[in-house]
N, C-alpha and C positions, 0 to 999 in steps of 0.2 A: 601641281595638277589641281583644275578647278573638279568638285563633286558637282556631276550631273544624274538626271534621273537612271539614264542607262546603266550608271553606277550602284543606284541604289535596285537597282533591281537585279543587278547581279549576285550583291549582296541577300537578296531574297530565295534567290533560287540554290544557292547555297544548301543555303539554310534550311529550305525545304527538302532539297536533293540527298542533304546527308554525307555527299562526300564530293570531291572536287571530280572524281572522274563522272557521278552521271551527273552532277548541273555542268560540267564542259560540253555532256553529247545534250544536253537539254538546251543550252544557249548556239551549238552549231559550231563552238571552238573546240578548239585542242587544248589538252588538259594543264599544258605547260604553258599555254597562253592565259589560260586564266587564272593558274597561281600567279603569275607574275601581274595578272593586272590585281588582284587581292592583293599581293603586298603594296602595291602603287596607292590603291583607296586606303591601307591601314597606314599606309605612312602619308596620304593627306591628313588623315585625322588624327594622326600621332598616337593612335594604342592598337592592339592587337584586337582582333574581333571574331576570332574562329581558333580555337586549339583544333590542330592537324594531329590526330594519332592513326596506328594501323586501322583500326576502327570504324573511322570518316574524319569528318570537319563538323566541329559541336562549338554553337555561338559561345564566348565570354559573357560573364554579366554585363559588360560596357557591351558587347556585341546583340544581345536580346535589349538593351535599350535603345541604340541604335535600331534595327529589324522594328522594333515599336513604334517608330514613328517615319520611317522607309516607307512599310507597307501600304499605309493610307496614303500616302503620296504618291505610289508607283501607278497603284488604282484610278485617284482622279487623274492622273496623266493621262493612264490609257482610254478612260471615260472619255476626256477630251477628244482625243483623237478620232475613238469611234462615230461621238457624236456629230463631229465636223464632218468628217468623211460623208455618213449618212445623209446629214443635209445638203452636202455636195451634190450625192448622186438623186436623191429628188429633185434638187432644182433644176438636175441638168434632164429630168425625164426620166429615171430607171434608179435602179440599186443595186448594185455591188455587192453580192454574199460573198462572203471569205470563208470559204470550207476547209477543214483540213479531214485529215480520214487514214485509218488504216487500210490497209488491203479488203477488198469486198466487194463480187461481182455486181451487186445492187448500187455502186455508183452511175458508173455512164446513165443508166435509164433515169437514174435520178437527177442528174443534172438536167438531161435534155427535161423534163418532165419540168423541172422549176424553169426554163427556160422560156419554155413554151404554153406553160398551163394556166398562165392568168399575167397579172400587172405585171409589168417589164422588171425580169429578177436577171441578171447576169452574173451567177457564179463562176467564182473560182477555186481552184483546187488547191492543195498544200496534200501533199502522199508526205507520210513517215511512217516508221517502223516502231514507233513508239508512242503509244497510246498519252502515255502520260506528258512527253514532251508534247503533244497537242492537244490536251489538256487546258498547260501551264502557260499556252498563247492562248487562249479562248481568254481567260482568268484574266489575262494581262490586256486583251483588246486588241491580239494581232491577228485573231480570227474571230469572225462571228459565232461560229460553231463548230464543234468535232463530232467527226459520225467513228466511234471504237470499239475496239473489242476488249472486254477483259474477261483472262485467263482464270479459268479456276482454280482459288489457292493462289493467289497472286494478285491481290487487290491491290487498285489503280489508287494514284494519291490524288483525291480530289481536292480542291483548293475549295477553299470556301465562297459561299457565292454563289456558284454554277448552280445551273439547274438541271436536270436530266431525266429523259425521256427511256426506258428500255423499248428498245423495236423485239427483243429475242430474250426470253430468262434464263434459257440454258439450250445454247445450241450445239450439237455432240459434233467434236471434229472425226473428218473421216480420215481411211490410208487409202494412199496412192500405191499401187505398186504395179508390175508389168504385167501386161494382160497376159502373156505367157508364164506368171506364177505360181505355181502349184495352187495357192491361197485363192486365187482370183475367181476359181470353181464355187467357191463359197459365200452365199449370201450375204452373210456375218462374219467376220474374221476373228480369230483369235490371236491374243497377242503372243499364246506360245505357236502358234503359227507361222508364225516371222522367228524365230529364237533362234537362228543361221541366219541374217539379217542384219545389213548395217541400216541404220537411219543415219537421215539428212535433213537437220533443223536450222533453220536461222535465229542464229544464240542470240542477232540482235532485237529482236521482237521482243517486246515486255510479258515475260511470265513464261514463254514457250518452251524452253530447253527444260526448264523446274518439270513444268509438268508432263513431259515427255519422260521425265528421267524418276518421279512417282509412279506412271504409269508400270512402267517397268520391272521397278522394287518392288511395286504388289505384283506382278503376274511371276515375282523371282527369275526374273531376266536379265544378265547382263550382257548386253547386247552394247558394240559399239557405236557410238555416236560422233557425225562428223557434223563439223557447222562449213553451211554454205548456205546463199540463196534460193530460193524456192522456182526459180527460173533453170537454175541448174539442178537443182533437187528433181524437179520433172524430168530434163533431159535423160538424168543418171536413170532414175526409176524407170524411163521407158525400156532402154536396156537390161535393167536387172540389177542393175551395180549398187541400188539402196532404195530402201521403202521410204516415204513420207510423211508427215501428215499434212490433210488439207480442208480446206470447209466443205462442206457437204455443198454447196451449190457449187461447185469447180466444174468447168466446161467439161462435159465429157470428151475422150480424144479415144480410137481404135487402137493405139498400143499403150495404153494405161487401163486398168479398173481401178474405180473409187469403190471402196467397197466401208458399209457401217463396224466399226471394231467393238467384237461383243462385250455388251456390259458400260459401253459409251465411258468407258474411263478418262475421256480428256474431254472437256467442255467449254465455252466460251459464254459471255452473254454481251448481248449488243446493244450499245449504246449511243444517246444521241444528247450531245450535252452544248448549254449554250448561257447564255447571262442572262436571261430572262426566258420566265413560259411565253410569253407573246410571243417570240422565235419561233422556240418549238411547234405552236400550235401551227404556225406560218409552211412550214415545210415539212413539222412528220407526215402527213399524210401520203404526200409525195412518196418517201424513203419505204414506207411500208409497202404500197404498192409496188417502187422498182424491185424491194426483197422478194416477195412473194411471186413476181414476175419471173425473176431466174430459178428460183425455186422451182418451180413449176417443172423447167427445160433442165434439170437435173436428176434422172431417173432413182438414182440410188436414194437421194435424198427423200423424193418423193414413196418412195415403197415403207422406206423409215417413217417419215410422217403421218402414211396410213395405220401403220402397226401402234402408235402412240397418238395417234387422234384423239381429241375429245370434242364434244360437238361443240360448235360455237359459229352463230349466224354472222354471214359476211353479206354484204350487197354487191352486185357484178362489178367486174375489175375490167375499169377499159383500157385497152392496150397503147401504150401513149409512146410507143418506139418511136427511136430516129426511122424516116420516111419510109426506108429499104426495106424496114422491120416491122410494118403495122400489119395486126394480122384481127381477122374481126373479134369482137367484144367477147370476153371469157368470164365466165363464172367459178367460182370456186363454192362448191356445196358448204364446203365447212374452213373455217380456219385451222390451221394445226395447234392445238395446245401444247405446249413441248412441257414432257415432264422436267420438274424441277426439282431435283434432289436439294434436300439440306445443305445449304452456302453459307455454313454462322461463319464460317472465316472470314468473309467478304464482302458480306452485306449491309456489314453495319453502317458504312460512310454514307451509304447512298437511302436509306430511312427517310432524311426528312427530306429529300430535293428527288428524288424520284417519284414518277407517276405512271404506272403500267397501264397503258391503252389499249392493248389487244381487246 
């Protein structure tokens, strides 16, 4: 077998990932596909380059010299690429974003919004469930930028390089539960309010199930926990059959309440991360205004915001909806300051490549 870059950047993600099953869901293979293609690259090179224990997959010294001289490699590859691409779509008249993104009502308005708000921008989308796997393509040049979330207590591994933008410092996730819930009378919920209650988390989200499952230990709850989709998690919740959690801008629906869980025990913060500030300053704008857009058309959210307000000048917010949805120019008096508890778990990676805009 001839070594190609593809190779070497498997080898990358390895090594970054820590263990063969998350760089298999980070590369989109299957776990037994990618041992097998690791021992095919350790026996083109003739030595071992990763000790496998219960543990994870930790480089040999031949394997950290190797990874030493991969990574600058795997980088000008993807430099190439992106640059090519670029100059493609300028010449041809337009440009081609490559977005990837977790779940987050503030897409659609943002895409149309880059679509239509100045020089011809035609993105694309990349949805995954895993902040960090969209990340580790941004880093690599298989997307221009990632719009994510990370979990409180569950920092994201940021590759070096990246730049990053926070749109949210600490956004509190809400619960979902049946508007016929005894709880749902409640402005604020308590989580010994649910303590007869199953939840329903999608374990494959980075960080979610962990913090679902803190939340708990402090309110001294053992409550069981099922993993499934958030599509089904809704379904169930309408009926009663298990609470949720969800972001506070989730469409409201008449047999659901989103209701704020007192004391905001579970938090996210939103991020926008790309290979250069030039990016960012190109499109956060955009991304702020589609959030604050749905924000708005989420009442629970909104009552929350009022309660934690702090004053901060905004200039009017023109409504930039697909056709069906333009509705005339709104103002927002104040921007929300979301308080932001102490994050020393978490905030260190993002120190020197973060720049808070708000």
């Amino acid at each position: 077998m001839e070594l190609e870059v593809r190779h070497l950047r498997v080898l990358c993600v390895i090594a970054d990932a820590g263990s063969l099953h998350k760089a298999a869901r980070e590369l989109g293979m299957a776990q037994p596909s990618l041992s097998t293609q690791l021992r095919r690259i350790e026996n083109a090179l003739g030595a071992q380059l990763f000790v496998r224990t219960r543990a994870g997959c930790r480089p040999t010294p031949l394997g950290l010299a190797v990874l030493s001289r991969a990574r600058p490699l795997v980088a000008e590859f993807a430099a190439i690429v992106t640059e090519t691409r670029a100059a493609a779509a300028r010449a041809a008249g337009g440009f081609q974003l490559r977005i990837g993104a977790t779940a987050n009502r503030a897409i659609p308005g943002w895409l149309y919004r880059l679509r239509t708000g100045g020089p011809r921008i035609e993105p694309t989308l990349q949805m995954n469930v895993s902040a960090n796997t969209l990340l580790a393509m941004v880093a690599d040049g298989r997307l221009d930028m990632a719009f994510v979330h990370e979990v409180e207590g569950s920092p994201l591994r940021m590759p070096p390089g990246l730049r990053v933008r926070v749109l949210v410092e600490r956004e509190p996730q809400f619960v979902t539960l049946a508007a016929h819930h005894p709880a749902a009378s409640r402005r604020r919920v308590r989580m010994a309010d649910l303590a007869g209650d199953r939840w329903m988390i999608d374990a494959t989200v980075d960080g979610e199930w962990d913090a679902l499952c803190r939340a708990l230990r402090s309110a001294g709850l053992r409550s069981e926990m099922l993993h499934g989709d958030y599509l089904t998690a809704y379904s169930l919740a309408a009926i009663g059959e298990v609470v949720t959690v969800s972001q506070p801008t989730a469409h409201p629906r008449p047999d659901l309440a989103i209701r704020p869980l007192e004391g905001d025990p579970i938090g996210v913060r939103l991020l926008l991360a790309a290979r250069t500030e030039a990016e960012l300053d190109d499109v956060y704008p955009s991304l702020e205004e589609s959030y604050w857009a749905v924000a708005r058309e989420a009442p629970a959210y909104m009552e929350w915001l009022e309660s934690a307000r702090a004053p901060a000048a905004v200039p009017p917010v023109e409504s930039a909806g697909p056709p069906d949805d333009r509705r005339r120019p709104v103002r927002l008096r104040e921007r929300p300051h979301l308080p932001a508890p102490a994050i020393e778990a978490h905030t260190g990676s993002f120190q020197t490549a973060t720049r808070d805009t708000r």
